[in-house]
KOLSERO-819141 format. One line per 2 residues: number of its first residue (from 1); for each residue x negated, y negated, z of C-alpha. Coordinates in steps of 0.1 Angstrom, whole numbers. Each point is the difference from the previous one (the first is absolute). Example, Ala and Ser with C-alpha at 12.3 -4.5 7.8 and 13.67 -1.06 7.14 Angstrom:
<rs>
1	-123:45:78 | -14:-34:-7;
</rs>
This chain:
<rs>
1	274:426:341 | -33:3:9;
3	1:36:21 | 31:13:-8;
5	-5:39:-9 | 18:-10:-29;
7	-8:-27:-21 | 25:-14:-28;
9	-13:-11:-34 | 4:-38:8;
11	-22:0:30 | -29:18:-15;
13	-13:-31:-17 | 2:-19:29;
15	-22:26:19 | -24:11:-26;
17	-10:-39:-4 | -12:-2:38;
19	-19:30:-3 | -28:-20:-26;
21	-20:-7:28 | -28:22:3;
23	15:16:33 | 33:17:-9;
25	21:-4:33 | 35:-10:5;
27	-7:-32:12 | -30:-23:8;
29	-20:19:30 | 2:-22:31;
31	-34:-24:0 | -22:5:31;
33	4:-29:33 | -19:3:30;
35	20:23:27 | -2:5:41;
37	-15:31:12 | 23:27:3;
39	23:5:28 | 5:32:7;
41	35:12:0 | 21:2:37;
43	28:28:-15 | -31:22:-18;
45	19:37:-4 | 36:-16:-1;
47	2:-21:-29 | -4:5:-35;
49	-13:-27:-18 | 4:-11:-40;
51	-14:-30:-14 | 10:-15:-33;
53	-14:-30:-20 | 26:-34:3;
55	2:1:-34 | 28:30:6;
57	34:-9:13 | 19:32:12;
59	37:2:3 | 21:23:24;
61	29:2:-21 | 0:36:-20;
63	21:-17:-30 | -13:-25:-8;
65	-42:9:0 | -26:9:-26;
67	-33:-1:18 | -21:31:13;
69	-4:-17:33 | 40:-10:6;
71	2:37:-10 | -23:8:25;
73	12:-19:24 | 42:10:-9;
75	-11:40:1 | -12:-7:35;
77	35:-13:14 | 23:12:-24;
79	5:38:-6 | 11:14:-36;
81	26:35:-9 | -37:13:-8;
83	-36:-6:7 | -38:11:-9;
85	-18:19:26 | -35:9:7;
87	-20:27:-19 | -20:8:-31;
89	25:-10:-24 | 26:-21:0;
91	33:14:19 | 33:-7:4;
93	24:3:32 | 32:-6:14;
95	-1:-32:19 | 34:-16:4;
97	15:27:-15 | 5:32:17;
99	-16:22:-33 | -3:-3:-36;
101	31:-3:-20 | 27:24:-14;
103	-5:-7:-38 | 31:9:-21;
105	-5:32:-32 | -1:-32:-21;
107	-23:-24:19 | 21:-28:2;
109	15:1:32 | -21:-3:31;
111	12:7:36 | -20:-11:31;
113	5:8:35 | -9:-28:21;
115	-20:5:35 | 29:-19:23;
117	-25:3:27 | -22:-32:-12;
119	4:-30:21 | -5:-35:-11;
121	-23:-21:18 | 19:-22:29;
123	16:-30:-18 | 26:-27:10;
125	15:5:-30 | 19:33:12;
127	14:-20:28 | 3:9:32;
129	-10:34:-9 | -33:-13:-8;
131	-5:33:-26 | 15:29:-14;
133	-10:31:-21 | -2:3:-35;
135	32:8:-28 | 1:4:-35;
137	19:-30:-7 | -36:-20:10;
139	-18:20:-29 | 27:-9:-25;
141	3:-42:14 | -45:1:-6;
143	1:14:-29 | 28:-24:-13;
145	-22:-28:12 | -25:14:-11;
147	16:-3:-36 | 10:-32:-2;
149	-31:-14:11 | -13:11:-31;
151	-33:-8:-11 | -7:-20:28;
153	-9:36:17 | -7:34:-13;
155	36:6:-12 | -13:6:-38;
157	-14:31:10 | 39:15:2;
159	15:-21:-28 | 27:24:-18;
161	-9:26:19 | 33:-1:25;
163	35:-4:-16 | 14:-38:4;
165	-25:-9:21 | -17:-25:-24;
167	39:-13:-11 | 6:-5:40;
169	-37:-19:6 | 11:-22:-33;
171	31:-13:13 | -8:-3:34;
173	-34:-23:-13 | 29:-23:-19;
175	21:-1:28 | -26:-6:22;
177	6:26:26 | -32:10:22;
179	21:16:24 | 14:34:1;
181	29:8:-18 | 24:26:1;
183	5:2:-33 | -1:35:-16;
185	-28:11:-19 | 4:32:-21;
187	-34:17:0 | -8:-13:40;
189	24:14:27 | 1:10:36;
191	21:29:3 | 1:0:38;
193	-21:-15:25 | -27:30:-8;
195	3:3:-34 | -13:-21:-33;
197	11:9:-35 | -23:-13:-28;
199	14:6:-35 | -29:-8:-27;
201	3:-10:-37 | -30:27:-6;
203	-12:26:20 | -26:-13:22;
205	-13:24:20 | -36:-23:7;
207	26:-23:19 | -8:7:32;
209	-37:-9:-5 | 16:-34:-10;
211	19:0:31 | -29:1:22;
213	-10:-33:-16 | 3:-28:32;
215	28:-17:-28 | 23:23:12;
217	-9:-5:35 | 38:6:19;
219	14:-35:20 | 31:2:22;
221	25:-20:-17 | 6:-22:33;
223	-33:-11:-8 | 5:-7:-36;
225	29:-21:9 | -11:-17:30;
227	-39:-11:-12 | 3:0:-39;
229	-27:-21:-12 | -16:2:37;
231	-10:36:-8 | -34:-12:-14;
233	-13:-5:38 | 27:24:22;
235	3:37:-5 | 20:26:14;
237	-11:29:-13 | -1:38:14;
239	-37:7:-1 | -26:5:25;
241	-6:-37:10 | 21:-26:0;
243	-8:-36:-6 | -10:-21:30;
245	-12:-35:-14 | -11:-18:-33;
247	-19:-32:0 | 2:-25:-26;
249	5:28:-23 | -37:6:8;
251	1:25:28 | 24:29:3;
253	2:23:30 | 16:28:3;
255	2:24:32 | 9:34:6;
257	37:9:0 | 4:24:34;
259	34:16:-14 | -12:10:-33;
261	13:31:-7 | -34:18:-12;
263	-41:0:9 | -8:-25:15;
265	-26:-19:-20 | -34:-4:17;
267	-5:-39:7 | 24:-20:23;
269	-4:-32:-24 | -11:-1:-33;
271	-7:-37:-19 | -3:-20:-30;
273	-20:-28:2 | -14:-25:-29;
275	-37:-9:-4 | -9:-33:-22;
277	-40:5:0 | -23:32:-4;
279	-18:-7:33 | 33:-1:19;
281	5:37:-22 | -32:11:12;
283	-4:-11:34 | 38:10:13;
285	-11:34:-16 | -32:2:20;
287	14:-14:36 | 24:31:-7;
289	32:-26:-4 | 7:16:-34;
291	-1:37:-13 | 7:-3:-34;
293	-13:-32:-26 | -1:-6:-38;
295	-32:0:-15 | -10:-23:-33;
297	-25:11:-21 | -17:-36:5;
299	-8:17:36 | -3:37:-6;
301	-39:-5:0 | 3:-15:40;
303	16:25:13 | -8:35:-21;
305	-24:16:-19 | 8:31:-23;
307	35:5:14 | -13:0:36;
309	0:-27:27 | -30:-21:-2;
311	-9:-38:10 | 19:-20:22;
313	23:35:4 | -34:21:6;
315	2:26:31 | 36:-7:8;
317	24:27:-1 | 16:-14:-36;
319	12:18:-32 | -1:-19:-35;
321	31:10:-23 | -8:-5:-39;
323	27:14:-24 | 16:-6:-34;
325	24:-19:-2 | 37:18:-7;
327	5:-6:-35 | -20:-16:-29;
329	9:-22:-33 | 7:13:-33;
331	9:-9:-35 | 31:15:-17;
333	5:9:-36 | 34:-8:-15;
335	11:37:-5 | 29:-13:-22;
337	-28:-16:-26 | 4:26:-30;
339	-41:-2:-2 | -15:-3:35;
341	33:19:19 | -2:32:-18;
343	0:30:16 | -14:21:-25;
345	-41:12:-3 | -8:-33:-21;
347	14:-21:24 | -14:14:34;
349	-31:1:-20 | 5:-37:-6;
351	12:-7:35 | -33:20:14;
353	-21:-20:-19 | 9:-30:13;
355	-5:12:37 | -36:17:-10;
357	-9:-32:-15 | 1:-23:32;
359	-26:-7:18 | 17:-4:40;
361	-34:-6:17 | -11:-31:-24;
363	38:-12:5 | -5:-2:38;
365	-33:-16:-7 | 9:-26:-20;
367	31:-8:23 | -23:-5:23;
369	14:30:25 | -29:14:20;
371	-1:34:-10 | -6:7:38;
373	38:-8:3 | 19:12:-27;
375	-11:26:-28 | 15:17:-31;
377	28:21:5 | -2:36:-17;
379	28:18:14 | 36:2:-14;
381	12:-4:37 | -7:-24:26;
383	-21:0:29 | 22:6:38;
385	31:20:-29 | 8:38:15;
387	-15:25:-27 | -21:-30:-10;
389	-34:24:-9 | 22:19:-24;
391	-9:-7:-38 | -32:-21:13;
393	-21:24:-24 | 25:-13:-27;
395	-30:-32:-4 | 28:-18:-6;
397	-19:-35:5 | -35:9:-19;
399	-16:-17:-23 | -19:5:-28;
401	-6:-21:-32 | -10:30:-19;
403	24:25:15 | 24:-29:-8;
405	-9:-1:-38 | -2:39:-6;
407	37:2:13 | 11:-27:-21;
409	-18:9:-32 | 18:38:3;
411	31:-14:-1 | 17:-17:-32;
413	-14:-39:10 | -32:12:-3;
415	-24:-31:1 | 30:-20:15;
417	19:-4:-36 | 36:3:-7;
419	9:33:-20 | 26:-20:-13;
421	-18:-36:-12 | -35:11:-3;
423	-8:-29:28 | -8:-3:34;
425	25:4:28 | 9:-28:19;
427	9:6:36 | 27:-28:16;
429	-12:-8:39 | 26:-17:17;
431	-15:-17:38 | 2:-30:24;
433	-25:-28:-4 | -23:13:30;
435	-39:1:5 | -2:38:3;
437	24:3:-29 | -22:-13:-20;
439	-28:22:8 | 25:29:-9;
441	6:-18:-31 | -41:-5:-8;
443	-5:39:14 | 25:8:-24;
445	-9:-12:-30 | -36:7:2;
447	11:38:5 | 24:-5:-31;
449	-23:-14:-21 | -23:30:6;
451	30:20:-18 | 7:-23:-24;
453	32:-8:13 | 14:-39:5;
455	12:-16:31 | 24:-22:-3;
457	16:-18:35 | 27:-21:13;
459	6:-21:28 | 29:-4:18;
461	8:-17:32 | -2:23:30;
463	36:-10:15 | 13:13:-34;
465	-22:32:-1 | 23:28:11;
467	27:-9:-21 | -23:-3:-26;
469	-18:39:5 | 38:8:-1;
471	7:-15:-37 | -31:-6:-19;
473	-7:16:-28 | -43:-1:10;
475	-15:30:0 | -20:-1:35;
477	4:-19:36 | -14:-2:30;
479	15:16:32 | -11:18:35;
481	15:18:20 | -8:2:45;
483	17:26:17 | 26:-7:24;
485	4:40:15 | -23:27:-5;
487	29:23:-20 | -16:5:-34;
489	39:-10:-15 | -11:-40:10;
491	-27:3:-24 | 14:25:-25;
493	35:-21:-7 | -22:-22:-19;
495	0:27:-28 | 34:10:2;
497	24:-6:-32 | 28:-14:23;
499	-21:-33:15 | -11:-9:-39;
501	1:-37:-2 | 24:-2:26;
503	-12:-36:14 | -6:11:40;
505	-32:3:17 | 0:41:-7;
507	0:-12:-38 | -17:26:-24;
509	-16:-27:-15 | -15:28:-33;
511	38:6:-4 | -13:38:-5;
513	24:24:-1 | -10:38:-5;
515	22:29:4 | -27:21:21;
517	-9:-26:24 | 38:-7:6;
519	7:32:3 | -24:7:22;
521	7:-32:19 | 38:11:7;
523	-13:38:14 | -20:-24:25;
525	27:-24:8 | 20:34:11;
527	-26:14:27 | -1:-15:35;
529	-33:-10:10 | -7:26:29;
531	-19:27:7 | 21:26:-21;
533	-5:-20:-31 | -35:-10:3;
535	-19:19:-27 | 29:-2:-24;
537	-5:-37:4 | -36:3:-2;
539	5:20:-33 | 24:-27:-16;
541	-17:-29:11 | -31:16:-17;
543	20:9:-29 | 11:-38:-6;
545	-40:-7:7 | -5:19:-32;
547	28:-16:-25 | -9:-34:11;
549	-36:6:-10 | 8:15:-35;
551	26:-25:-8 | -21:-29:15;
553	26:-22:0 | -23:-22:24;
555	-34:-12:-2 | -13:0:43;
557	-23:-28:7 | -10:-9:32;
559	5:3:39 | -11:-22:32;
561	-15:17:34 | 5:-17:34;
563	-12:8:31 | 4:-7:35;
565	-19:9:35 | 18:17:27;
567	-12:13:36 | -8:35:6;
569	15:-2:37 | 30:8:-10;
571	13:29:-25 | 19:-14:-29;
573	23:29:-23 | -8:7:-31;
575	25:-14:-28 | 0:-19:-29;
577	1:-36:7 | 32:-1:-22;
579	21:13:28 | 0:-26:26;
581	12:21:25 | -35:8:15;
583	-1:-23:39 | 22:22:9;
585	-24:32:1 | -30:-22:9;
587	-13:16:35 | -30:-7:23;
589	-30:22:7 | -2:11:35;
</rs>
C-alpha cells in the first residue's frame, strides 16, 4: 500500500519500482491545465478546507482502511479509547475512555472504564431514538470487526496480542459473518456497560498508543448491523463533527456535531475535496477555497524557495511543510546464518563492514531519486518515532570504504576470506525483480568487492517474498519499516525474539534474537506511556538504540521527504503526522 505507515514486505517492490523516476513522489504530480481566476471563498472563517489529489480514494469505514488520508478523514468522525494531543512531544490521553487502564501485577489483564457520557452522532439506525450514549459492549463488537476484517484494515497490528481474538476473526471470516456476534471471546469482554476487560497473551503496556490508532475507531453496533458494507460512505461516530455529505466518493463533508460532549472544535464545516490538475491545487489554494494542499517536488520550485513561500505562493500568508518521511528501507542479515548471524566481535565486525561499505548517496543517485527528496538514513530510529534523537550519534548509517576495511581486516575475515577455507566469502542476497533492487544489488557488490567479499543474489517473485524471508536459508533481504504510531514499541518489535520469522507485517525479517535487547524490550512493554514513565522510556528506548547498533543486525538505507503548503491563517497543532487525529485541534487566528 502505497501510504500506509506500515508497509509489508510484498508491497515494497511494487513501490520502490515507481519511485525510478527522477522525482520520488507517491504518485505522478498532477500535470498543469489552464484554470479560472480564483473565486474567493463565501464561508471564509467557517470552513476548513483539505484538498487531496484524485488519485486517493478515502474510506469512512475504520475496519476496513489503510490510507493516511481515510485515517485522516475516520480520526475526524470517529473517536478512539485514546488519542494524541497537542504539545512538544507526542502525548497520550483518555478519549473514550474515562483514564488509562488498571493493568494487572502481571500485565496481562487490562481494565478500562468507559466514558458512558459519549453520544453517537444522530442516526436512523437507533430507531426512533435517533441516538444513544456509548457502552462497552460497542468497543468489544469494533474490535471484533475489527478482527475479522483482517488484513483488509489495520487488524495486524494486534494479531496474538488479545486471547481468542484471532481464533474468533478466523471462524467468523469462514462463516462469513460481518455482523456482530455475540459469541464469547476470552481475552475481549464487557464487564458491565462501563467496563472493558482486555486479557493479553503478553504484557503490552505500549497498547494504548495502538489504541489511539483510527483502526480501533469505536462504531455503535446498530450501525454495524444496519449499514455493513455501507460504512465506507456513512459514519456514526462520537467525535467532534459528524458527517454531512460525500460526493461520488470525491467530496466528504463533515459539520460540527452541537452535542458533542467536549471543546467544541473551531470551524462549523470542515472538507475533503479531490483535485485532478496542479492549477486547480494552486488556484483553490490562492482564491482561499483550500487551506491545506500536497506539494510534488515537480512543483516545489513554483511555489517555494529555501523552505519559504515563494513564486506563485509569494506574499501570501502560506507556510511550506518539508519532512522525512516516517520510516526508511533496510536490509536484514539472516541472524540464524552461523557466519553472517553471529553475535560475537567477528561477526558484528563483519556485519559493520558491510554497513560502512555502502555508499547510500550514489544508491539514490543511480536510482535516479533526487537527493532533494529522499537522502541516506543514519539513525537507528525513524524520523516522526518518540525518543527518535536517542542513539542518533550511534552513526548508525555511515559510510566509509576505509573505515569499512579497517573493521573487517581486525576481525578473523580479514581481507574478506574464510578462516575456515582460505577463500572468499560469499554473501546470499535474496530480493524481488525491481529497478531499485537492482541498484541495491549493483551498490552492494561494488561495496563488497572493495572487501573482497562475493555477492551472490536470488530472485524470487514478489507475491512469494514474505514467505520466503520467513524460510530461506539466504543470508540478507530487503525490508522497510513506516511507522504506524509514534510509540517507539511499533518500531522496536521488529527486533524482538518473539516476532522472528513469524510471517505478519511486524515480521523481524533479521530473525535476531539477543537476550539484552529482549530483555530490555519486555521492561518497555511493562511501562505505560505517560508522563510518570517518560524518562525511563526514554532511557530504554535509548538502551535498545545502542544493542541494535553493536549487533547491526540491519544495514539502514534510505528515506523519502514530502512536503505540502498550508495557510498561516489558521493555527494548526503540532503532532506527528502519524496520528491522524490533528482537525480536531486546528483553530482560526482571530
Amino acid at each position: 500500500m502505497l501510504r500506509r505507515a506500515a508497509l509489508s514486505l510484498v508491497a515494497i517492490a511494487g513501490i520502490l519500482a515507481m519511485q525510478m523516476a527522477s522525482v520520488a513522489q507517491v504518485a505522478p504530480a498532477p500535470v498543469p491545465v489552464p484554470a479560472p481566476a480564483p473565486v474567493p471563498s463565501e464561508d471564509e472563517g467557517t470552513a476548513l478546507r483539505i484538498a487531496y489529489p484524485s488519485n486517493e480514494s478515502p474510506s469512512l469505514d475504520p475496519h476496513a482502511i489503510r490510507d493516511p488520508l481515510s485515517f485522516r478523514i475516520v480520526a475526524t468522525i470517529y473517536e478512539t479509547l485514546y488519542m494524541y494531543v497537542p504539545g512538544d512531544k507526542p502525548r497520550l490521553a483518555p478519549c473514550l475512555a474515562k483514564d488509562f487502564p488498571k493493568i494487572s501485577e502481571d500485565g496481562l489483564t487490562v481494565t478500562i472504564k468507559i466514558d458512558t457520557t459519549a453520544k453517537f452522532h444522530p442516526s436512523t439506525c437507533f430507531g426512533d431514538e435517533r441516538t444513544r450514549t456509548i457502552k462497552a459492549s460497542d468497543v468489544v463488537h469494533s474490535f471484533k470487526r475489527l478482527a475479522v476484517y483482517g488484513d483488509n484494515g489495520m487488524y495486524w497490528m494486534a494479531v496474538g496480542l488479545i486471547k481468542g481474538l484471532d481464533e474468533y476473526a478466523s471462524k467468523a471470516r469462514y462463516n462469513m459473518e460481518y455482523e456482530t456476534t455475540d459469541t464469547e471471546v476470552e481475552g475481549l469482554r464487557a464487564v458491565d456497560s462501563e467496563t472493558l476487560e482486555l486479557r493479553l497473551t503478553r504484557p503490552c503496556a505500549p497498547l494504548i498508543s495502538l489504541l489511539a490508532h483510527p483502526s480501533f475507531s469505536i462504531i455503535p453496533r446498530e450501525a454495524i448491523d444496519t449499514y455493513a458494507g455501507d460504512l465506507r460512505t456513512r459514519a456514526v461516530g462520537t467525535g467532534p463533527y459528524r458527517l454531512n455529505a460525500v460526493a461520488d466518493e470525491q467530496l466528504y463533508v463533515l459539520k460540527r456535531w452541537a452535542d458533542f460532549r467536549g471543546d467544541k472544535p473551531a470551524f462549523e464545516r470542515v472538507t475533503f475535496t479531490v483535485r485532478s490538475f496542479w492549477n486547480e491545487f494552486l488556484q483553490g489554494y490562492k482564491g482561499g477555497e483550500l487551506h491545506e494542499m500536497p506539494l510534488w517536488p515537480a512543483y516545489y520550485d513554483k511555489v517555494a524557495k529555501d523552505g519559504k513561500p515563494a513564486g506563485d505562493l509569494a506574499d501570501t500568508q502560506t507556510e511550506i511543510i518539508s519532512e522525512d518521511e516516517q520510516g526508511y528501507y533496510f536490509l536484514s542479515f539472516n541472524m540464524d546464518d552461523p557466519v553472517w548471524g553471529a553475535l560475537d566481535d567477528d561477526g558484528r565486525a563483519l556485519r559493520r563492514a558491510v554497513s560502512l561499505c555502502m555508499n547510500r548517496t550514489d544508491l539514490l543517485v543511480n536510482a535516479g531519486w533526487d537527493t532533494k527528496w529522499a537522502s541516506a538514513q543514519q539513525d537507528v530510529y525513524p524520523t516522526g518515532m518518540e525518543f527518535e534523537n536517542t542513539g542518533r550519534e550511534l552513526e548508525f548509517g555511515k559510510y566509509d570504504a576505509k573505515l569499512a576495511k579497517k573493521t573487517l581486516d581486525g576481525c578473523k575475515y580479514k581481507g574478506g576470506l574464510d578462516p575456515t577455507t582460505g577463500k572468499s566469502l560469499k554473501l546470499t542476497f535474496l530480493t524481488t525483480d525491481a529497478s531499485f533492487y537492482d541498484q541495491i544489488v549493483n551498490n552492494l557488490r561494488d561495496g563488497l568487492k572493495q572487501l573482497g567479499i562475493k555477492l551472490d543474489v536470488q530472485y524470487v517473485d514478489g507475491n512469494d517474498y514474505r514467505e520466503k524471508v520467513n524460510t530461506s536459508k539466504e543470508q540478507m533481504f530487503t525490508a522497510g519499516w513506516f511507522l504506524d504510531y509514534p510509540d517507539p514499541e511499533n518500531f522496536l518489535q521488529l527486533f524482538w525474539s518473539g516476532n522472528a520469522a513469524n510471517g505478519l507485517e511486524f515480521n523481524n525479517t533479521a530473525r535476531y534474537k539477543s537476550d539484552e535487547f529482549d530483555k530490555l524490550f519486555m521492561e518497555y512493554e511493562n511501562l505505560t506511556p505517560n508522563d510518570q514513565n517518560q524518562l525511563r522510556r526514554s532511557e530504554l528506548t535509548a538502551a535498545m538504540a545502542r544493542e541494535i547498533a553493536k549487533d547491526q543486525p540491519i544495514i539502514p538505507l534510505v528515506r523519502r521527504r514530502e512536503a505540502r503548503v498550508r495557510t498561516t491563517k489558521v493555527e494548526w497543532p503540532s503532532m506527528p503526522r502519524q496520528t491522524y487525529n490533528d482537525i480536531r485541534f486546528v483553530k482560526g487566528k482571530k
